[in-house]
N, C-alpha and C positions, 0 to 999 in steps of 0.2 A: 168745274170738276175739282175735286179735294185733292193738296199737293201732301209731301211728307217730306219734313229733312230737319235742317238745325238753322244755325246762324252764319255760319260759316259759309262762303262764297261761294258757291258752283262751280264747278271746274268741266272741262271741255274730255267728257269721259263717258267709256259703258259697258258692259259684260267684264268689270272687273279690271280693266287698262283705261289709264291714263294716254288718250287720243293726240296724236301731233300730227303737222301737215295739214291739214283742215282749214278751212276761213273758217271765223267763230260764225258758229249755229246754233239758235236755242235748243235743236232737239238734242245736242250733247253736253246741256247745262244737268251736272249732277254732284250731289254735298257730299263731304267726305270721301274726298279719291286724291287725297292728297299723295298716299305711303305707294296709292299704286304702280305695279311698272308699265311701261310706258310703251306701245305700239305707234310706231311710224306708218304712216297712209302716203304712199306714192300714185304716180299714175304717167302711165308711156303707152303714146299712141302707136297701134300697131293692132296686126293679126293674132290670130292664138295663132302660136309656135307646136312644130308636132316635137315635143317634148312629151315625156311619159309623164301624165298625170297620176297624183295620190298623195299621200302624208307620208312621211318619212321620218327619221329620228330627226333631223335638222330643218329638212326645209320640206316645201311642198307647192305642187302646183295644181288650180279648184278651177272646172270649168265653170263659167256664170254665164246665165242668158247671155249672148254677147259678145263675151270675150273671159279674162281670165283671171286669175289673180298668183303672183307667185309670193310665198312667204315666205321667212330666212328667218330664224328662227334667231341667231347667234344676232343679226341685226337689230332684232325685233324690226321687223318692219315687212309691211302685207303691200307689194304693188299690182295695181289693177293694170291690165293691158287693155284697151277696147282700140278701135279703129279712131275714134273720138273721144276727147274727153268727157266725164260725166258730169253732169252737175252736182253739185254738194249732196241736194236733199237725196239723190237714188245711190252715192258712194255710202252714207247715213244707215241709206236702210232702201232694199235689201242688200246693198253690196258688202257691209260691213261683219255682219254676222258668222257668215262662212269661216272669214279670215280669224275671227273674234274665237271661232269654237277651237280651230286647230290649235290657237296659240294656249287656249284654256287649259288643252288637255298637254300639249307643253308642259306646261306650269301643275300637273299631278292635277287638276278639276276637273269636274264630272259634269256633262252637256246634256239635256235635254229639249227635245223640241217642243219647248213648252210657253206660255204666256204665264205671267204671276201676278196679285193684287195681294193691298195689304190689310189683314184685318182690322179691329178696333185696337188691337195691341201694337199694331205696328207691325206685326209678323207677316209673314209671306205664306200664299195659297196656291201653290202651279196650278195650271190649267194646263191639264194635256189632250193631247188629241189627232186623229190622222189627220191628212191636208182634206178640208172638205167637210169638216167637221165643227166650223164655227166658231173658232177659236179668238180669233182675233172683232167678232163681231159681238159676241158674248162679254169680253173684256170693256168694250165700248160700253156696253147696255151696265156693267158694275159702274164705271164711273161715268156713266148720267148719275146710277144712285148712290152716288158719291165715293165709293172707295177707291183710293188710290191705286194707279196702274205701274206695277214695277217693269216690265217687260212684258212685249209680246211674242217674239218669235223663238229665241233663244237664251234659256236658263243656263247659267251657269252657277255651279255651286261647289262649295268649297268647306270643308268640316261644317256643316250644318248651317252655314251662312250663302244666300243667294245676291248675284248682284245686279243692278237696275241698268237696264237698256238705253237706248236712245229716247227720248220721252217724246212716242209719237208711238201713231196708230195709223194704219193704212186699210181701208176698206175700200170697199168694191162700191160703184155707184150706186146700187140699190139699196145696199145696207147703208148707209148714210144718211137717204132718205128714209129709208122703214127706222130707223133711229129718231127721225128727228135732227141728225145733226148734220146735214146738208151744209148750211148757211154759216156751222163751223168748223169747214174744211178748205182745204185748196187744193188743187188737182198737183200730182206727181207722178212719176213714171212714164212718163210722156202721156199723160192725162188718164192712165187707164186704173189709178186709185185715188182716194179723195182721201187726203191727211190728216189725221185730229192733233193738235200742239197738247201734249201733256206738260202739267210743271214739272220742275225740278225738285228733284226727291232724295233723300237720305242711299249712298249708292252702295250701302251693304246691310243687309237685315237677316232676323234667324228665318230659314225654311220652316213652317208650323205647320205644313200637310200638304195632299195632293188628291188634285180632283179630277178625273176623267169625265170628259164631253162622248155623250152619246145619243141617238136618236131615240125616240120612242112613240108612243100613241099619247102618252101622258107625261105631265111632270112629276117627277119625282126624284127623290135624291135617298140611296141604299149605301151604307159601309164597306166596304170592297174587305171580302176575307183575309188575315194577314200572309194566309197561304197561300193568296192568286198575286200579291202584291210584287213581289219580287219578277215572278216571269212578266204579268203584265207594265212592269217601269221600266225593265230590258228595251222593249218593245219601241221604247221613245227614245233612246239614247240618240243625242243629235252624231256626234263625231264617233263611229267605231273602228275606224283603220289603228289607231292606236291601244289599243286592248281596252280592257277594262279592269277594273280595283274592286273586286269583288266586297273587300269591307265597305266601301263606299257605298254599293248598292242596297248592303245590309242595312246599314244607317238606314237607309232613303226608305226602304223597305219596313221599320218600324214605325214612320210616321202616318197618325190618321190618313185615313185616306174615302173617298167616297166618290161616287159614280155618278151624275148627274145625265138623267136621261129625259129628255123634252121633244116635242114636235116640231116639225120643221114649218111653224107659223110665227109671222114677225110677232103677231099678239101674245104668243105667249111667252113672249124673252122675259117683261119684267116679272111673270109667277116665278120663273125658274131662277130669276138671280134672288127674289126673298125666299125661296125654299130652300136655294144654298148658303146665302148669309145665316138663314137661322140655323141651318147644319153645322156652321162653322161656330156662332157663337155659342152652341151648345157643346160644342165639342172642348171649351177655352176650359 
């Protein structure tokens, strides 16, 4: 699979923060996150507390499969509470995310529940989509043909600039074989995802569009009107207890955008990612 970054050394980072508290892990090797600030990752054994869950101007607390996560904003730092500790790779991803979005939108960023690749330029392509909509299995099937994987779960972006995730993919056991890449996974989450290792990749690039995942009878890929653009990118907003920056949306809402809609057959993954790449490179 095709990586993207510079020369400069990786650093243990992703959704735009400088990661601490962690044992070193490749899926959090990512280039240029030096200036980032900085979130601490804690972890205290125990029950979820019946404490009022939600986002708040300072702090906040996210119920997760499990257990919980309370954030502090003034800290910077996100702690997991579960009854047991987690292991690295599931605090990584999913547990990381949640924490990652509140603290985004902290810090004036705009969230999406979206996955990203990068084109031939180096720019960023979201992928959005509801849960169930193939998101993270589509992403896989790009980098088999070779383009690099910015993010899967959660976009966060910042004046026209998105930033790169934990560098790993997590699929369902079927999709990994109907892939082909079985044999390049490892089981996580107590075995019930098979994990692809992405490389380490440049960890801020421009946003250059957005492409909506949908079903169809056929493949095909249509221009989404600039008129339905704005209600339908509302729609994915990952974090919305903290308002929303309506010029932000604006922005997001001026870039190409198109519809990608396909059948729900493993066969025809790879038609549907060269009917999008060529959408895209026509779009440059």
């Amino acid at each position: 699979m095709a990586g993207s970054g510079s020369e400069a050394s990786p650093l243990a980072a992703a959704y735009g923060f400088r990661i601490d508290g962690l044992p070193t892990d490749p899926a959090l090797a990512v280039v240029g996150a030096g200036g980032w600030p900085t979130l601490r990752i804690e972890q205290r054994s125990g029950t979820e507390a019946h404490e009022e869950l939600g986002v708040f101007e300072d702090t906040a607390r996210l119920r997760l499969a499990g257990g919980s996560a309370v954030l502090d904003r003034l800290a910077a730092s996100a702690t997991f509470v579960y009854p047991h500790p987690l292991e690295v790779a599931d605090l990584v991803h999913p547990c990381l995310w949640p924490a990652a979005g509140v603290f985004a939108r902290w810090h004036g960023r705009e969230t999406l529940h979206a996955g990203a690749f990068l084109d031939e330029d180096g720019s960023a392509w979201a992928i959005l989509g509801n849960s169930g909509d193939g998101k993270s299995s589509f992403l896989a099937a790009l980098a088999r043909a070779g383009r690099p994987i910015l993010v899967d779960d959660l976009l966060v972006i910042d004046n026209g600039q998105c930033f790169a995730g934990p560098r790993c993919l997590d699929l369902r056991a079927d999709a990994a074989v109907a892939l082909g890449l079985d044999d390049e996974t490892t089981l996580v989450r107590a075995t019930s995802r098979r994990r692809i290792a992405l490389p380490a990749i440049a960890g801020r690039v421009p946003l250059r569009g957005l492409v909506y995942l949908t079903w169809g009878t056929q493949v095909a890929v249509e221009v989404v009107a600039p008129a339905a653009r704005i209600g339908r990118l509302a729609r994915h907003r990952r974090v919305v207890a903290l308002g929303v920056e309506p010029v932000d949306l604006l922005d997001l809402g001026r870039l190409p955008a198109f519809e990608l809609r396909r059948p729900r057959r493993w066969r025809d993954l790879p038609t549907a990612c060269s009917a999008l790449l060529d959408a895209v490179n026509a779009s440059r």
